[in-house]
C-alpha positions as CSV (number, residue, x, y, z in Angstrom):
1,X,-8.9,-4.0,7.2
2,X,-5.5,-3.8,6.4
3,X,-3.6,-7.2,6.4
4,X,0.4,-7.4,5.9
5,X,1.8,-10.0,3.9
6,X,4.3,-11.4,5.8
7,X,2.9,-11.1,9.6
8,X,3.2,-12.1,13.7
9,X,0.7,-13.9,15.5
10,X,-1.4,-15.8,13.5
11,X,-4.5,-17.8,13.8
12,X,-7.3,-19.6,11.9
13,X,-6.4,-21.7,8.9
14,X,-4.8,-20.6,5.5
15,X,-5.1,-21.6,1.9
16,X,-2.2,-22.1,-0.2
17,X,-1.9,-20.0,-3.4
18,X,0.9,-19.7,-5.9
19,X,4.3,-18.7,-5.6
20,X,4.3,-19.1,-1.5
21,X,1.3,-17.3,-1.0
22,X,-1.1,-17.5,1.5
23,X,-4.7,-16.1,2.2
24,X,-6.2,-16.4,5.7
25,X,-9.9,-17.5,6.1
26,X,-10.6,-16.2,9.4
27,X,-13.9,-13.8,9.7
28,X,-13.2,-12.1,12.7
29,X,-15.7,-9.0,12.5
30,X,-14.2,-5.7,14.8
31,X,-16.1,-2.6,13.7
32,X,-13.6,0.8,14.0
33,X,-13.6,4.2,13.2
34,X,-12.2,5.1,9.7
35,X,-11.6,8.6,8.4
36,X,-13.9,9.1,5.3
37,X,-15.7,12.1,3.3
38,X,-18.8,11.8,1.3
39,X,-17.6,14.0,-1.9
40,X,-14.1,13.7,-3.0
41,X,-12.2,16.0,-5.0
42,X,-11.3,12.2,-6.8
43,X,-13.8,10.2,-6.4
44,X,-17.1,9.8,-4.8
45,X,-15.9,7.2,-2.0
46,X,-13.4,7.9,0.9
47,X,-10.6,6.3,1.8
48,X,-8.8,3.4,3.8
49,X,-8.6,3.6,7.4
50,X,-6.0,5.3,9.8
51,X,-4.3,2.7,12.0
52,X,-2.7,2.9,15.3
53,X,-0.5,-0.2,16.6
54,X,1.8,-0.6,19.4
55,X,4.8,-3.3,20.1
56,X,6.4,-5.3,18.4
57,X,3.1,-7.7,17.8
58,X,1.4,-4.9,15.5
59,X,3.1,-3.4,13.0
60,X,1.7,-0.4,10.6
61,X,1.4,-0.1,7.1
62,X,1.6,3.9,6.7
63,X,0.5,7.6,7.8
64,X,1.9,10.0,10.2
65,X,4.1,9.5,12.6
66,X,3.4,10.1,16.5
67,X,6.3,10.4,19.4
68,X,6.1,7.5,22.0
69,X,5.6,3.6,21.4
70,X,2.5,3.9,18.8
71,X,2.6,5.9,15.2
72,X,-0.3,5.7,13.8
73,X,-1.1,5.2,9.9
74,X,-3.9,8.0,8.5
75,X,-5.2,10.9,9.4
76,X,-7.1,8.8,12.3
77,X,-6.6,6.6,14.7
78,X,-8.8,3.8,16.2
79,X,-8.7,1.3,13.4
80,X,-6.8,-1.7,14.4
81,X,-5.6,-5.5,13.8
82,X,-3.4,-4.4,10.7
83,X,-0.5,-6.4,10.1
84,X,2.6,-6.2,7.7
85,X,6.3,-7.4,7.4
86,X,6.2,-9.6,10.5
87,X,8.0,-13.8,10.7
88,X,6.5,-16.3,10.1
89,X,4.5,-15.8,6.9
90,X,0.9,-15.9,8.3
91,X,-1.7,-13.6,8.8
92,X,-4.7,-12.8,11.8
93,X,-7.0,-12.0,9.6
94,X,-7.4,-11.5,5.8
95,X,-4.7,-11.8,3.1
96,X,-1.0,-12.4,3.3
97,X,2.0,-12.2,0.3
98,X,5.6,-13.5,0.8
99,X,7.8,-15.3,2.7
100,X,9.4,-15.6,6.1
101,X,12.8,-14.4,5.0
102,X,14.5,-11.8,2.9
103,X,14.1,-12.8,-0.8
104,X,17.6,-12.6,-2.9
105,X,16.1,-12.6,-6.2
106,X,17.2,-9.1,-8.5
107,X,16.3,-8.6,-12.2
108,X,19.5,-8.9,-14.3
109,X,19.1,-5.3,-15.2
110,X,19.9,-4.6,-11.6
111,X,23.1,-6.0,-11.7
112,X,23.0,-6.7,-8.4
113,X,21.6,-3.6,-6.7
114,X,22.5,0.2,-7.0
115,X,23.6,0.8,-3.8
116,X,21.3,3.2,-2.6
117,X,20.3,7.3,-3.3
118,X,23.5,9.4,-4.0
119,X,23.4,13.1,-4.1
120,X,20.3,15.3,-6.0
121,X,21.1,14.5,-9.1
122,X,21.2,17.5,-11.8
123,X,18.1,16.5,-13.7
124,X,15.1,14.7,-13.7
125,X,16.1,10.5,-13.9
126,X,14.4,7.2,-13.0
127,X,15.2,3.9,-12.2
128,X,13.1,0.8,-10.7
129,X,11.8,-0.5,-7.7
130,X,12.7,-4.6,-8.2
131,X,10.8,-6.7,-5.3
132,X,10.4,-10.3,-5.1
133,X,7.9,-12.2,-3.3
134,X,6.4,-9.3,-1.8
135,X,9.9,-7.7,-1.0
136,X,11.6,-4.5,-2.0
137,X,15.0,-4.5,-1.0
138,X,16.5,-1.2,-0.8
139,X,19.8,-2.2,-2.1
140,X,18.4,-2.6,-5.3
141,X,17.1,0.7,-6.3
142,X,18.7,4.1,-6.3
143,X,16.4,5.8,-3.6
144,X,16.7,3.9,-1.1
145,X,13.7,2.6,-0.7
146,X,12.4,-1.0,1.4
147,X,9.8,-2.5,2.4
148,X,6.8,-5.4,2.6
149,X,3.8,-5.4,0.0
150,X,0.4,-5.9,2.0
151,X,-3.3,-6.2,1.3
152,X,-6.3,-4.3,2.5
153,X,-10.4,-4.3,2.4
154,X,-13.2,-2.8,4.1
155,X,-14.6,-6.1,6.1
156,X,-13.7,-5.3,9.7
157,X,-16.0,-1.8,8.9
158,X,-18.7,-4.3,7.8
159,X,-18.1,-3.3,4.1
160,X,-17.2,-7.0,2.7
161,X,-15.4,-6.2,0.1
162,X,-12.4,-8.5,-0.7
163,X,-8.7,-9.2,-2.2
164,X,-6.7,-11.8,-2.9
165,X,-3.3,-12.7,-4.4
166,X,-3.5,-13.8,-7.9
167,X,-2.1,-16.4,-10.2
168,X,1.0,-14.3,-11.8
169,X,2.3,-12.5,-8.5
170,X,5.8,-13.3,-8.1
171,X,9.1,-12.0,-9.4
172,X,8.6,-8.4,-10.2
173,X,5.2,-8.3,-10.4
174,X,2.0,-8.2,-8.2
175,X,-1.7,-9.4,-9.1
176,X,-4.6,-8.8,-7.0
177,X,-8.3,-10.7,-7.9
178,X,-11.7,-9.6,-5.6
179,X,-14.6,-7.7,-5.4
180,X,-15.8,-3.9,-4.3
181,X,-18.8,-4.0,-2.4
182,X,-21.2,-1.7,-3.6
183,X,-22.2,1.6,-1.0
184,X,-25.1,1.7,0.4
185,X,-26.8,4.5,2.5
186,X,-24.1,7.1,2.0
187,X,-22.0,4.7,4.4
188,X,-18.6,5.1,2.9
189,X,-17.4,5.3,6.4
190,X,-18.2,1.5,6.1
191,X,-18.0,0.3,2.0
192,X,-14.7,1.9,1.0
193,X,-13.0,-1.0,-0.7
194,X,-9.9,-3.1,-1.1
195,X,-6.1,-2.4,-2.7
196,X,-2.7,-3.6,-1.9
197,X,0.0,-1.5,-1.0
198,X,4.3,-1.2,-0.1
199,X,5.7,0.3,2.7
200,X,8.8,2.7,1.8
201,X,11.2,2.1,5.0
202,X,10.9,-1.1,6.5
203,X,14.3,-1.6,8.6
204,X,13.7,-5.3,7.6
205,X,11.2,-8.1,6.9
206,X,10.6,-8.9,10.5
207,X,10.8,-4.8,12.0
208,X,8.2,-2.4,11.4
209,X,8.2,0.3,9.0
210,X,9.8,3.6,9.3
211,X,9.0,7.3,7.8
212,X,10.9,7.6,4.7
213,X,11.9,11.0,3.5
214,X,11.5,11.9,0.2
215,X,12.4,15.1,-0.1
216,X,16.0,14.0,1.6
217,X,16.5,11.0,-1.1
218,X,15.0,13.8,-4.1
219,X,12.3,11.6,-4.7
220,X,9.9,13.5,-7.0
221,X,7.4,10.6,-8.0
222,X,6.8,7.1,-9.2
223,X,5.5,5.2,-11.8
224,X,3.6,1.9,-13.0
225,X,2.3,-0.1,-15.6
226,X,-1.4,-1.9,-14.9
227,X,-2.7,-4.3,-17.2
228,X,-6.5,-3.3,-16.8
229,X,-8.4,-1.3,-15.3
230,X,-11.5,-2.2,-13.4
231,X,-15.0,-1.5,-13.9
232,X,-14.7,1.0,-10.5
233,X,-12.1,3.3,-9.9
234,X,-8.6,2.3,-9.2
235,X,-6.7,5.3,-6.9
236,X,-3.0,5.7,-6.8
237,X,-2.3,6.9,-3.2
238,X,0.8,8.4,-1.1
239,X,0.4,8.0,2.8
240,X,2.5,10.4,4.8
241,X,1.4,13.7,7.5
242,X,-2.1,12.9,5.0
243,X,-3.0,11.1,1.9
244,X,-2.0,11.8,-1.4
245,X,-3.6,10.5,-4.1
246,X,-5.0,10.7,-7.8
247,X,-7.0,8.4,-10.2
248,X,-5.6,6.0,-12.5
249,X,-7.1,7.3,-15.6
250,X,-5.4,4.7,-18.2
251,X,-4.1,0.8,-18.4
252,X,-0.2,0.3,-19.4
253,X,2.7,3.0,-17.8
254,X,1.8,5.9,-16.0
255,X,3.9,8.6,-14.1
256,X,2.4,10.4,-10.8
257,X,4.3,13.6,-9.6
258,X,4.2,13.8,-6.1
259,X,3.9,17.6,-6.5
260,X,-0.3,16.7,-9.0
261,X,-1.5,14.2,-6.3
262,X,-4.1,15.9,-3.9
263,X,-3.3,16.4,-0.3
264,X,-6.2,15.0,1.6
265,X,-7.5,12.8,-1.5
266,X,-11.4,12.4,-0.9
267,X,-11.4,15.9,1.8
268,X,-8.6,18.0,0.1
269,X,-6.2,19.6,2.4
270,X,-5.0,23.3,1.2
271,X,-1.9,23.0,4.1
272,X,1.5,22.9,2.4
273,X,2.6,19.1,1.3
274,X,5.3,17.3,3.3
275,X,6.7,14.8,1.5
276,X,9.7,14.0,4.5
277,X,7.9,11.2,6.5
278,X,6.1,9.0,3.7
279,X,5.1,5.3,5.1
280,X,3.8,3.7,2.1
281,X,2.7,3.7,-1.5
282,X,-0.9,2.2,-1.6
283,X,-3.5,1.3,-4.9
284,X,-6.9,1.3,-4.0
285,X,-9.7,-0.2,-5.3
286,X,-12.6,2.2,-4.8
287,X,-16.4,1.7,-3.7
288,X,-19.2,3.7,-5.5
289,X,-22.6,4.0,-5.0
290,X,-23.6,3.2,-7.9
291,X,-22.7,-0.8,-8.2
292,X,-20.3,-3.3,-6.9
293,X,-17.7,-4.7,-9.2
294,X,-14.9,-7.4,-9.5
295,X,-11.3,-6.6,-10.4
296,X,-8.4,-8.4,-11.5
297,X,-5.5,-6.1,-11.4
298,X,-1.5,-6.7,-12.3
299,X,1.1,-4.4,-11.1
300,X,4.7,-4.2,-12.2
301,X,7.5,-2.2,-13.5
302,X,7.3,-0.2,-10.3
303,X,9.9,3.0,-10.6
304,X,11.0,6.0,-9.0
305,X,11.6,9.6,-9.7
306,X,14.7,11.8,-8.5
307,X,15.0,15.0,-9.8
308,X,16.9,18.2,-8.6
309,X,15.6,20.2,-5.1
């Protein structure tokens, strides 16, 4: 399950959690079809779920992009009820992070926002991604980049792993507490985890995202800091025409090329990368077969590479 953080058409009741966040209690059980491999050039787990949604009322979170009124998120479709960047702030099932309307807050090293990508520039440079409440306005970074955070775990598969917002999300940072089912049977079609993630091109909080072309805006990579690292593995993905991904080897700031991630993450994919119709920018928390685990995971001083074509 993938579950937006600010999303349409909500139901069941909601717990209050800091910073205007909400988490929805519902339990509705839906068992889908999710696109996983059983050996991994980066782990021994699969993957998150392709999504397909259609309308206004469902919105996806990432993957490729299909002519028509659906685009569907993954290399698969089938996997439904995912939810991101829709008013009011409520959710239909699982997690939500933010608020109904476009947050104004900017760190004061953004001055105010940089107006956007300009031309390639003539060297390698970098500058952040500011977000607030669960927001990334594009108007504060130089890539042009926007969109909604959201949260995702395997419980509609029947894998019951779980994720919440944490006690420090807010500002410029997010921080995610739950638990990673352990994998039983081989199943990783069913225990595949939990992770949060940020779509690239979201018109605005209430439309759905767009494909975002990184090759277009020079966008070479991006970076982090993470406080910890859990006991499992914690995977740094790219969702475009496939996923792209690599493992989180180290806490504090890292840097991820898009040019080192692996096409196809857990079934690697040898066809030439396109980086021109990204959705989202996800970090997942990964089952194993070996145990389950808790995690408590912050996220912040999110940046992004431009470098020459």
């Amino acid at each position: 399950m993938i579950v937006g953080f600010v999303v349409i058409g909500a139901c069941g009741s909601r717990n209050a959690l800091p910073g205007s966040l909400v988490v929805d209690d519902d339990t509705n059980a839906n068992t889908n079809s999710i696109n996983t491999g059983p050996a991994s050039a980066v782990a021994t787990s699969g993957g998150p779920p392709g999504v397909t949604h259609t309308g206004s009322q469902a919105v996806t979170v990432a993957g490729p992009v299909t002519t028509g009124g659906s685009f569907v998120a993954g290399p698969t479709s089938g996997f439904t009820g995912v939810t991101t960047g829709m008013i009011p702030a409520t959710t239909t099932d699982g997690g939500s992070i933010g608020v109904g309307g476009s947050p104004s807050c900017y760190p004061d090293s953004i001055g105010g926002g940089q107006g956007g990508e300009g031309g390639a520039p003539s060297e390698l440079e970098q500058c952040p991604i500011p977000y607030c409440d669960g927001w990334a306005p594009r108007d504060a970074n130089c890539a042009d980049i926007q969109g909604s955070f959201y949260l995702f775990h395997d419980q509609e598969s029947g894998g019951g792993s779980t994720i919440y917002a944490a006690p420090g999300t807010g500002g410029n940072q997010i921080c995610v507490d739950g638990h990673v089912n352990q994998v039983f049977d081989s199943r990783y079609d069913v225990y595949w985890g939990a992770g949060f993630g940020m779509s690239l091109n979201q018109p605005a909080i209430d439309r759905p995202p767009e494909p975002y072309d990184a090759e277009a805006a020079s966008v070479v990579g991006f970076g982090f800091h993470v406080d910890t690292l859990p006991y499992g593995e914690l995977r740094f993905t790219v969702r475009g025409d496939d996923f792209y991904c690599t493992q989180v080897l180290t806490s504090g700031y890292s840097e991820y090329m898009l040019a080192d991630l692996i096409k196809g993450c857990w079934e690697p994919n040898t066809t030439p990368p396109d980086y021109s119709g990204l959705m989202s920018i996800e970090w997942h928390l990964v089952a194993n077969a070996q145990s389950s685990y808790s995690f408590s995971v912050c996220m912040n001083n999110l940046t992004v590479y431009r470098g020459p074509g």
